[in-house]
C-alpha positions in Angstrom: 95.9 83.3 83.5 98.8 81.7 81.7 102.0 80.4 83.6 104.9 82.6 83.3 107.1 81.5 80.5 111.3 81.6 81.0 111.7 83.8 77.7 115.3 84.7 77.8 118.4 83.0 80.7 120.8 85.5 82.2 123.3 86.1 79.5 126.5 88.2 80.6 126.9 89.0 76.4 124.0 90.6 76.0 124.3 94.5 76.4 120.2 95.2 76.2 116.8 93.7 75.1 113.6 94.9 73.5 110.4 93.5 74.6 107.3 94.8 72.8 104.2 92.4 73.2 100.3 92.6 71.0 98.6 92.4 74.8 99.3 93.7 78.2 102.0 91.2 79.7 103.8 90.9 83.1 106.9 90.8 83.3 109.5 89.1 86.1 113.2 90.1 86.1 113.9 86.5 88.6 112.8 82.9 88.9 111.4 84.5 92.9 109.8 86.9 91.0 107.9 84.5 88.2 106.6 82.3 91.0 103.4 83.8 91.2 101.9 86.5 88.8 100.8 88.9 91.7 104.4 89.4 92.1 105.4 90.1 88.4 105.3 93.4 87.1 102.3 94.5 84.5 103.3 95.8 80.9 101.1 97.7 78.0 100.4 96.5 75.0 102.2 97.9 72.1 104.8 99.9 74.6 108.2 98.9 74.3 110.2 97.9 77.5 113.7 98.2 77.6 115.6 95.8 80.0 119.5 96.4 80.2 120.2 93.9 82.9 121.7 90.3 82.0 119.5 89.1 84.2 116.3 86.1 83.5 113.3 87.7 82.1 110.1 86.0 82.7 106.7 86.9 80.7 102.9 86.2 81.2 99.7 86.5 79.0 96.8 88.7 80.6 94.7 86.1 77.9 95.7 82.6 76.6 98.2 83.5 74.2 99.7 86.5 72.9 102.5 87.4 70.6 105.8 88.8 72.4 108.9 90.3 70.2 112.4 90.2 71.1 115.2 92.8 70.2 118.5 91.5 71.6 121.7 93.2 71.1 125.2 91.8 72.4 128.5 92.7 73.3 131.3 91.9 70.3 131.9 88.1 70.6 135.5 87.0 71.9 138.5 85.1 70.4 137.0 82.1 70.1 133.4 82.4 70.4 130.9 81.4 67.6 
């Protein structure tokens, strides 16, 4: 099995995510959680999983690769921001 790959960093601007992957993933909500696979949680394939925390979101293949889709939405950016 794949290691777990760091797919999105804590981010106090984003306001929800989408994750929808082609094969069943796991999924880690913390770097103590991604340290081994037994302790990451296991997703469906084609089921969308909503995550509304700002929080590190970790992802692992059940197979060598697979294909994982993002759908981020943010808070308005600030005076200032780019």
């Amino acid at each position: 099995m794949p290691n777990p790959f760091h797919l999105l960093r804590p981010n106090p601007r984003r306001a929800s995510c989408l994750l929808i992957a082609e094969d069943a993933i796991y999924v880690a909500l913390s770097t103590a959680a991604a340290a081994d696979v037994s302790t990451m949680a296991k997703w469906p394939a084609g089921v969308p999983l909503p995550i509304t925390a700002t929080v590190d979101v970790w992802v692992a293949a059940q197979t060598a690769t697979t294909v994982v889709s993002i759908v981020a939405e943010h808070w308005a950016a600030g005076e200032g921001d780019e």
